[in-house]
C-alpha positions as CSV (number, residue, x, y, z in Angstrom):
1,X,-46.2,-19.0,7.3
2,X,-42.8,-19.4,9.4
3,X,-39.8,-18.5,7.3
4,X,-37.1,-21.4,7.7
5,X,-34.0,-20.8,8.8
6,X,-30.9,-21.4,6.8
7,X,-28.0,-22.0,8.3
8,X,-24.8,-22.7,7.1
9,X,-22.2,-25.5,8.0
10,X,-19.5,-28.0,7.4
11,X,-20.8,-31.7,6.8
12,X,-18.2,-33.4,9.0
13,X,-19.8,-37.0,8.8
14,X,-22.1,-38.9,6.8
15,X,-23.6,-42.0,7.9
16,X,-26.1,-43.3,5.7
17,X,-26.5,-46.9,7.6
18,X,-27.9,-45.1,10.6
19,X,-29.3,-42.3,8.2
20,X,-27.7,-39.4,10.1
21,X,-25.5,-36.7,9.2
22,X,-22.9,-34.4,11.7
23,X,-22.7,-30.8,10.8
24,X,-20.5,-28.6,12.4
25,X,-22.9,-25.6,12.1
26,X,-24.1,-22.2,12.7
27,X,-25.9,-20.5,15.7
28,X,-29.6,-21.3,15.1
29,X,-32.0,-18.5,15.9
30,X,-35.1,-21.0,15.7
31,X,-33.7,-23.0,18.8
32,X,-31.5,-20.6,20.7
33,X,-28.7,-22.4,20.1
34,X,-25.0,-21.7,20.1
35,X,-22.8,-22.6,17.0
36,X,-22.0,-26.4,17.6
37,X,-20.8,-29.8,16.0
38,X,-24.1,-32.4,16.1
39,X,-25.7,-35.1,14.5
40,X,-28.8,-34.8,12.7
41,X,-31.5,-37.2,11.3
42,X,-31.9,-37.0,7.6
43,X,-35.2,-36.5,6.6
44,X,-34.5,-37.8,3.2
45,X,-31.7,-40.5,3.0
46,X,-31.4,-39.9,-0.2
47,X,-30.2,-36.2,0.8
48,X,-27.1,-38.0,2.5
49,X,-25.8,-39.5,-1.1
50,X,-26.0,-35.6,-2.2
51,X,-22.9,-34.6,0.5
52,X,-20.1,-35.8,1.7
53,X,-17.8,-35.1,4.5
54,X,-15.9,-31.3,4.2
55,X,-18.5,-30.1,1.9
56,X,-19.5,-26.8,2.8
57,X,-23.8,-26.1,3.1
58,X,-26.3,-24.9,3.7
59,X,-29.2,-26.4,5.4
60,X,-33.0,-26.2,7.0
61,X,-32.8,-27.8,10.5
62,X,-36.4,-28.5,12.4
63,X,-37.3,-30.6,15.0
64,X,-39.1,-33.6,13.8
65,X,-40.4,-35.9,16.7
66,X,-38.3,-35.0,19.1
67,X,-34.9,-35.1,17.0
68,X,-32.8,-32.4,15.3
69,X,-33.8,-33.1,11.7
70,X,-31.9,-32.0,8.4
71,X,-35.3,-31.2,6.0
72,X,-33.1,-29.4,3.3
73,X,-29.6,-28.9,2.1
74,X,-27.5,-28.2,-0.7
75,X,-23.8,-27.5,-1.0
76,X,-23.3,-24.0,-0.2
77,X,-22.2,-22.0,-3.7
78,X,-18.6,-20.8,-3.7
């Protein structure tokens, strides 16, 4: 079984209408990517009533058809 990444971020937007979030993030191993701002699907709305914009996290991302997807987060601990 893969182990998922964790990464940690800065939410810097939530939009719950469109059921998106932009985190200002990490480099991701998973995808080869460089630390970046982007948006991200929510793969629970009801993850996106949980954060709020300037919280710190930490999160799962995956690519869920196609589209950057947030499958799990919680506020990073202080």
């Amino acid at each position: 079984v893969a182990q998922e990444e964790v990464v940690a971020g800065e939410i810097t937007k939530v939009d719950v209408d469109a059921g998106k979030i932009t985190i200002k993030h990490g480099p991701f191993k998973k995808f080869d990517m460089d630390a970046m701002t982007m948006v991200f699907k929510a793969g629970d709305p009801a993850m996106l009533k949980q954060v709020k914009a300037g919280d710190k996290v930490q999160f799962h991302p995956d690519k869920v058809d196609g589209q950057f997807t947030v499958t799990k987060i919680e506020k990073a601990k202080k």
